[in-house]
C-alpha positions as CSV (number, residue, x, y, z in Angstrom):
1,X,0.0,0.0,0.0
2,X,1.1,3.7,-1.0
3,X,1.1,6.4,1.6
4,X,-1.5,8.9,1.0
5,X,0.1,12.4,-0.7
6,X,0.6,14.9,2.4
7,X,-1.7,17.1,3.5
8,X,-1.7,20.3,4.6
9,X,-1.7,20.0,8.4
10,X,0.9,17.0,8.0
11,X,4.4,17.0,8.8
12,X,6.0,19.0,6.7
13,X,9.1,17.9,7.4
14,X,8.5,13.9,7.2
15,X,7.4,11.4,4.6
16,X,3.8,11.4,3.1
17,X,1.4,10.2,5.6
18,X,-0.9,7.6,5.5
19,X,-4.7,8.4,5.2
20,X,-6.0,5.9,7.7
21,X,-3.8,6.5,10.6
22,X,-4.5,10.0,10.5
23,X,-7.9,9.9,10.7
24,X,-7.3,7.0,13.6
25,X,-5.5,10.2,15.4
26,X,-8.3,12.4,15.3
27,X,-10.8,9.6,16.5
28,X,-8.8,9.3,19.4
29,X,-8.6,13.0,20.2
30,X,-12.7,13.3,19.7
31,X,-12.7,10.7,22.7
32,X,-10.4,12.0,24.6
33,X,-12.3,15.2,24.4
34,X,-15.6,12.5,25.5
35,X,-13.7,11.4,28.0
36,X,-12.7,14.7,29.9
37,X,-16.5,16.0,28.7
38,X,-17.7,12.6,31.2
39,X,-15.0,13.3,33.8
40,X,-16.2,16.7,34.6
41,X,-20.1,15.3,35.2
42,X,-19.3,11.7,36.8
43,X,-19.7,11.5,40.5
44,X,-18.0,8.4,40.6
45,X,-15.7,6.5,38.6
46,X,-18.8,3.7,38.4
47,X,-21.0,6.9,37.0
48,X,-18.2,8.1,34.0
49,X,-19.0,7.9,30.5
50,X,-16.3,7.3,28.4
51,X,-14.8,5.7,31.3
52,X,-11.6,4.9,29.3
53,X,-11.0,7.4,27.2
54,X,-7.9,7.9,28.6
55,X,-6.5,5.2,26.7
56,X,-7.1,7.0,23.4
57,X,-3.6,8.5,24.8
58,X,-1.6,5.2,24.7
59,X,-2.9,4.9,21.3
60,X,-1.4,8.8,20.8
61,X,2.1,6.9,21.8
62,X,1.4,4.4,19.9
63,X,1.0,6.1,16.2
64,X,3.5,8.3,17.2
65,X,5.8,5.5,17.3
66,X,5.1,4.2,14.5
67,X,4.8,7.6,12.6
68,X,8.3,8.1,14.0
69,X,9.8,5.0,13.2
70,X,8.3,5.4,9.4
71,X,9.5,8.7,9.1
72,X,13.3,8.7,10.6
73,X,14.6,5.0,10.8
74,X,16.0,4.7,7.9
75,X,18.0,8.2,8.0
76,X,19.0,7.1,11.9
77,X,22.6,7.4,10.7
78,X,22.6,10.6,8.5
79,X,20.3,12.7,10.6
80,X,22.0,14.3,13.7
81,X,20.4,14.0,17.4
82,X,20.4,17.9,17.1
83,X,19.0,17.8,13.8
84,X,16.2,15.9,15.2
85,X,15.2,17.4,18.2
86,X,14.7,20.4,16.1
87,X,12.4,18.9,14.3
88,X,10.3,17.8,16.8
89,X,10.2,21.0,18.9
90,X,9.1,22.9,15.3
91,X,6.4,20.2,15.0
92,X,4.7,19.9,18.7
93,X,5.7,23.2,20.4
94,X,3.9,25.7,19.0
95,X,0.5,24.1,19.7
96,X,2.0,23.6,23.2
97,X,2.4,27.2,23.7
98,X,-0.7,28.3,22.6
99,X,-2.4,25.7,24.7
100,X,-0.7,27.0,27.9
101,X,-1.9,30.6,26.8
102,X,-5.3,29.7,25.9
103,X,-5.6,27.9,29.5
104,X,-4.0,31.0,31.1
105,X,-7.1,33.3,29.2
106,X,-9.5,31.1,30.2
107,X,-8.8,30.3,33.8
108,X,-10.7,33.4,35.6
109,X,-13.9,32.5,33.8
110,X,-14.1,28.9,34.9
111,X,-14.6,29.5,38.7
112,X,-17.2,27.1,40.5
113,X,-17.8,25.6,43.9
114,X,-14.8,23.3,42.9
115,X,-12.6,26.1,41.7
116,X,-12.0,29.2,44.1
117,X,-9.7,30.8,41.1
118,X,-10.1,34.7,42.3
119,X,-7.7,33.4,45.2
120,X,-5.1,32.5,42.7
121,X,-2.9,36.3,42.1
122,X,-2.3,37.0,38.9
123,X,1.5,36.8,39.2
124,X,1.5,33.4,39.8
125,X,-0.8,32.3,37.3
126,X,1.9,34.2,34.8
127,X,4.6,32.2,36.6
128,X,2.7,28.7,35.8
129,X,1.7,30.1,32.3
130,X,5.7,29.9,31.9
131,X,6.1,26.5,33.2
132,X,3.7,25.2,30.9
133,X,4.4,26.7,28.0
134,X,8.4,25.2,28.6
135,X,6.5,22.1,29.8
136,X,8.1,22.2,32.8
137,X,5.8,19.9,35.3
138,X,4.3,22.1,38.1
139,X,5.0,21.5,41.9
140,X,2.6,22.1,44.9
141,X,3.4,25.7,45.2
142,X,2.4,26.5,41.5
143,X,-0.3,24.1,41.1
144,X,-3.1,26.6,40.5
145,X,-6.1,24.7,40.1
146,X,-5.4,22.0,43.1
147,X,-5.9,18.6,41.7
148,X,-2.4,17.9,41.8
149,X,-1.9,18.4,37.4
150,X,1.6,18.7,36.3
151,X,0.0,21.0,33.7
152,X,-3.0,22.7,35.9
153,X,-3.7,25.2,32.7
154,X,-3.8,22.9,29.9
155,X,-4.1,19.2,31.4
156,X,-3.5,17.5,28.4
157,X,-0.2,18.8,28.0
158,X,1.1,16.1,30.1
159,X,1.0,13.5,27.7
160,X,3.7,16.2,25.3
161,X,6.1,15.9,28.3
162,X,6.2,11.9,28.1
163,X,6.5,12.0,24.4
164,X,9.8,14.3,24.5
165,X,11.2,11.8,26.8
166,X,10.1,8.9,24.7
167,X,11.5,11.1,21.5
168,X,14.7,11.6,23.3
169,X,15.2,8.4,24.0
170,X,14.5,6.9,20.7
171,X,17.2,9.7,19.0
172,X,20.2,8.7,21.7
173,X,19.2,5.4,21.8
174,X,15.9,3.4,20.9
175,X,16.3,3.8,16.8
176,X,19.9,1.8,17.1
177,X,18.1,-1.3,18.2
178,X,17.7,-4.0,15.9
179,X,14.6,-5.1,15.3
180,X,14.9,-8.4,17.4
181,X,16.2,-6.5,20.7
182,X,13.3,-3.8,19.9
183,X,10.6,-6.9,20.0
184,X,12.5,-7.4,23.2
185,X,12.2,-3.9,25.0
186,X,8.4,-3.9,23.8
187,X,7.9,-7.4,25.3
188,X,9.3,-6.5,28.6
189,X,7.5,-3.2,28.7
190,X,4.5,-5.1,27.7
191,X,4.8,-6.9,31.1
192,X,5.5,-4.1,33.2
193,X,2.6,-2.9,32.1
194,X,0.4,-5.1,32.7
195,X,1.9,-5.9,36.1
196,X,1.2,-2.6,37.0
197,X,-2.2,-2.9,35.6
198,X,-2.8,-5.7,37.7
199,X,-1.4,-4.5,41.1
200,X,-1.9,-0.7,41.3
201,X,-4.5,1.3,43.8
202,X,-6.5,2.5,41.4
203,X,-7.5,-0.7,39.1
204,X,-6.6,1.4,35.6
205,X,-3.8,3.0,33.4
206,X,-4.3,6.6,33.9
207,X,-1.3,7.3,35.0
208,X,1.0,11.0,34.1
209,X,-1.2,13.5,34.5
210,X,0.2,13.8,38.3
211,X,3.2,12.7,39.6
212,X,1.6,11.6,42.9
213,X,1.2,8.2,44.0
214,X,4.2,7.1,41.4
215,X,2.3,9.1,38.3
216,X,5.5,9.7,37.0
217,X,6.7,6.3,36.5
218,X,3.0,5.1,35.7
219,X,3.3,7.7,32.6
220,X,6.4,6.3,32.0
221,X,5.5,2.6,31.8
222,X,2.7,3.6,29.5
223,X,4.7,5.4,26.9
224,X,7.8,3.4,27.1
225,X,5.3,0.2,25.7
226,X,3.5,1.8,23.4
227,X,6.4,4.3,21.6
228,X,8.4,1.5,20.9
229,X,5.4,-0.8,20.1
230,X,4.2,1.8,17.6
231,X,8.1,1.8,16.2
232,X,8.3,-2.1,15.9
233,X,5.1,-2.1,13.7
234,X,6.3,0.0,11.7
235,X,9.4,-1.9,11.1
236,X,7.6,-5.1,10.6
237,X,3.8,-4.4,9.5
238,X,2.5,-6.0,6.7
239,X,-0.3,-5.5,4.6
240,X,-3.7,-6.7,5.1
241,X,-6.3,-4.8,3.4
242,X,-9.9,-4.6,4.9
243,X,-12.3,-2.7,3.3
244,X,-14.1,0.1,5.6
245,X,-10.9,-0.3,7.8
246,X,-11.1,3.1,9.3
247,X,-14.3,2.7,10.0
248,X,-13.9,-0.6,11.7
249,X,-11.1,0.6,13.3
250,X,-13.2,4.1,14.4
251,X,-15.6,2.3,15.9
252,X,-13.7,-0.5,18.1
253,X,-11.5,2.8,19.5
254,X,-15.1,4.1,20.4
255,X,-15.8,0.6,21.6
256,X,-13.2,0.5,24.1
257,X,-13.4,4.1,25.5
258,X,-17.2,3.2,26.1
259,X,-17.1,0.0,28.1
260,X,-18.5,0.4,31.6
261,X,-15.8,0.3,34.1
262,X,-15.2,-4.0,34.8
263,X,-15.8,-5.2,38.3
264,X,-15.5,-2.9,41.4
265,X,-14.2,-1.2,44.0
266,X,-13.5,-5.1,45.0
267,X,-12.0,-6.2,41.8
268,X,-9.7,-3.4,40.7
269,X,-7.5,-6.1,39.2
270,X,-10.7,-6.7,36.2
271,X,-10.6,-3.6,35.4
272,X,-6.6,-2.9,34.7
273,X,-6.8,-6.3,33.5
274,X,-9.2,-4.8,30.2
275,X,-7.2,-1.6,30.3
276,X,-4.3,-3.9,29.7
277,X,-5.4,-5.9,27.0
278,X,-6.8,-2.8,25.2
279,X,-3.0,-1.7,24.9
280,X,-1.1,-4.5,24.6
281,X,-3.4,-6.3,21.8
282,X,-6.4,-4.0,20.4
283,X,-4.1,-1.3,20.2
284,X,-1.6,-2.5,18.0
285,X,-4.6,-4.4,15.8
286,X,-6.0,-1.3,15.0
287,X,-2.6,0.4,14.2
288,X,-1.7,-2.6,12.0
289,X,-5.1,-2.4,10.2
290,X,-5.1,1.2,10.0
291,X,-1.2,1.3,8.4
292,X,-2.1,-1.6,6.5
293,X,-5.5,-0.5,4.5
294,X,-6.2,2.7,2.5
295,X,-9.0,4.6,1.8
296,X,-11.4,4.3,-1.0
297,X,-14.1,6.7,-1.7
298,X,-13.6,10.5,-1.9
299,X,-16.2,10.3,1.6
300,X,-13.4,8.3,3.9
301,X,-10.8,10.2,2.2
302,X,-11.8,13.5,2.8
303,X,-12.8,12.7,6.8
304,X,-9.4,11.1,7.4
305,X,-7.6,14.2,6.1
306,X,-9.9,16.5,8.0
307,X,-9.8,14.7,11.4
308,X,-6.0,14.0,11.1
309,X,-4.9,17.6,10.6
310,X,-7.4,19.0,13.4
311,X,-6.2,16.3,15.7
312,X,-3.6,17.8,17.4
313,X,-5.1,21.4,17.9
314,X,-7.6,19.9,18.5
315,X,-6.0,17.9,21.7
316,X,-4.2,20.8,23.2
317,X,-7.1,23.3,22.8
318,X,-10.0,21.6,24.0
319,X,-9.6,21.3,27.7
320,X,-10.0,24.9,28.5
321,X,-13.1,25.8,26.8
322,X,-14.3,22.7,28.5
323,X,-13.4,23.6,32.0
324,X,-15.1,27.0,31.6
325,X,-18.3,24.8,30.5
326,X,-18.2,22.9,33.6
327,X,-17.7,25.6,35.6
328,X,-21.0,27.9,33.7
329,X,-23.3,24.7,34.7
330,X,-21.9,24.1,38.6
331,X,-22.2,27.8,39.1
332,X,-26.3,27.1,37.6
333,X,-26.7,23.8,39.3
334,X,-27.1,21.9,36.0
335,X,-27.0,18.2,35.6
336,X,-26.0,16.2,32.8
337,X,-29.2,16.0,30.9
338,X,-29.8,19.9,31.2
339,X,-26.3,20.8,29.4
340,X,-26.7,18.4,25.9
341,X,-27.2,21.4,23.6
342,X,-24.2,23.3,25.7
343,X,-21.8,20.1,25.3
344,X,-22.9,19.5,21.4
345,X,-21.7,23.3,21.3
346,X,-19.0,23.1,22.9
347,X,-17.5,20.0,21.0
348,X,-18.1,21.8,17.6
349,X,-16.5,25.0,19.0
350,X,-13.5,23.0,19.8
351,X,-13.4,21.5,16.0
352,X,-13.6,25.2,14.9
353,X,-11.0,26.5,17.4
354,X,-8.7,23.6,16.4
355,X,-9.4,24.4,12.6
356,X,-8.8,27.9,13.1
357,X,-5.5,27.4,15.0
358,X,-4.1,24.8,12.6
359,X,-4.7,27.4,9.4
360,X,-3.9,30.7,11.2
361,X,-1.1,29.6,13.3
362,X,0.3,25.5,13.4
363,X,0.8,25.4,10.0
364,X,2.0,29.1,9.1
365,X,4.6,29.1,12.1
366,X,5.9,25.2,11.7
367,X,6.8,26.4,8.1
368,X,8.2,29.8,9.2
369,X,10.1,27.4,11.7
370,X,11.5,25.2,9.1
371,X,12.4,27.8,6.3
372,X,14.9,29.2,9.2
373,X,16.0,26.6,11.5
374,X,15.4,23.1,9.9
């Protein structure tokens, strides 16, 4: 199978890419979006739609991975570890920036019964507008909204600090493994995964958003499977071409972010027991599908382009205009049922704020990046 042509939100400084997986990308960022939307209303973990949305980030690791390994392996020993590190900072940090400044905009308006943020000076909100923007995680004393977030202004940011470490590691030294020791590292990750699946206090995977309770080396263990998973697929993939792939593929990620939590407060093992097989073998299904099929109507063609080029603004913009939702129906006393047309609203204003960012500023600044410093 031929990769698609690239598109205009694409790498610019990579390979073409490939239809399916792109549209995969922005599946996972609609639930992810789901996910947080179902966070904000669930009293319980029992009561959460979406309840494992989250995951839709491991898959995140996952095509990165293999986007990564597709892209630089075979220039691994022409291309420079400076060369490439420049390249990724051109092609993920302006979003990052402008997520931190959108979540520093928004913060004042999205005060509720769980959010006191008048007592938060404006001085230090500055200070942890920096942080984040450098993605430098927050401590105690900067941690403006109080849940513990390594990146209180812009949660999502947090999985962007795992995958620089994850990119570091592959440029100094992941992409000199052969393929057999890679299958290695991903089979040993694979376990440690699941052990900690198995064994940890909270029965699930979502792990990095805090470093408390050992989030740092949960996020750790999450990326460090699925980067170099996504990487080994794309070294050793081959084709198998189902028709209405991405749509298949679409609607098993919706599948698994869906699922009522398994077992209970009794059983946490069940439950990071699913999470655990969605990662170690759905995961890497869909990304072998999704690398291995193309499109073929001018219908799947033209939502896989769309999706894939909104799909990163569209990750690192949403979770402020959500807050400030959230916040507008505590401060009314709304329930869930009471805020549909709000929360239909709000999910198409984040696809046109993530549109709008990607034309008027992603795109235009990654090339004025590249034209001077690539």
């Amino acid at each position: 199978m031929n990769p698609s042509p690239i598109s205009a939100g694409a790498f610019a400084d990579t390979k073409p890419h490939y239809h399916l997986l792109d549209g995969l990308r922005g599946v996972a960022a609609l639930v992810v979006i789901c996910f947080h939307i179902g966070e904000d209303f669930a009293t319980n973990s029992l009561t959460h739609y979406f309840s494992h949305g989250y995951l839709a980030v491991d898959f995140f690791f996952m095509l990165s991975g293999f986007v990564i390994g597709y892209a630089y392996d075979d220039r691994r020993n022409s291309m420079s570890v400076g060369s490439f590190i420049k390249r990724r900072v051109i092609r993920l940090h302006p979003m990052v920036i402008v997520g931190a400044l959108f979540g520093a905009v928004m913060f004042y308006g999205q005060g509720s019964e769980y959010l006191n943020v008048q007592s938060v000076p404006l001085a230090l909100l500055a200070f942890a507008t920096l942080l984040n923007m450098l993605l430098v995680p927050a401590w105690s004393g900067v941690e403006v909204r109080g849940f513990g977030e390594i990146f209180p202004l812009n949660g999502p940011a947090w999985s962007l600090f795992f995958e620089y470490i994850a990119n570091l590691l592959y440029v100094l030294f992941i992409r000199k493994l052969s393929t057999h020791r890679l299958a290695l590292l991903v089979f040993a990750m694979a376990g440690a995964l699941l052990g900690y699946a198995l064994t940890n206090e909270s029965g699930t995977l979502g792990a990095g958003w805090t470093f408390a309770n050992g989030g740092f080396w949960g996020g750790m263990l999450r990326v460090m499977f699925a980067f170099p998973a996504g990487l080994l697929l794309s070294r050793v993939s081959c084709k198998c071409n189902i028709r209405g792939a991405f749509w298949w593929c679409a609607m098993a990620i919706a599948a698994v972010a869906m699922a009522p939590r398994i077992g209970g407060e009794g059983q946490l093992w069940a439950n990071g027991l699913y999470e655990a097989l969605c990662v170690l073998v759905v995961f890497p299904l869909m990304v072998w599908l999704g690398a291995s099929g193309q499109t073929t109507d001018a219908l799947s063609t033209r939502v896989c382009n769309f999706l894939g080029n909104i799909s990163y603004p569209l990750y690192l913009t949403h979770f402020p205009l959500l807050y400030t939702c959230f916040a507008y129906a505590k401060r009314n006393n709304m329930p869930f049922c009471e805020t549909l047309p709000q929360i239909l609203a709000l999910i198409f204003a984040c696809i046109a704020l993530a549109w709008l960012c990607l034309k008027y500023y992603d795109v235009p600044v990654r090339r004025w990046l590249q034209r001077r410093l690539a």
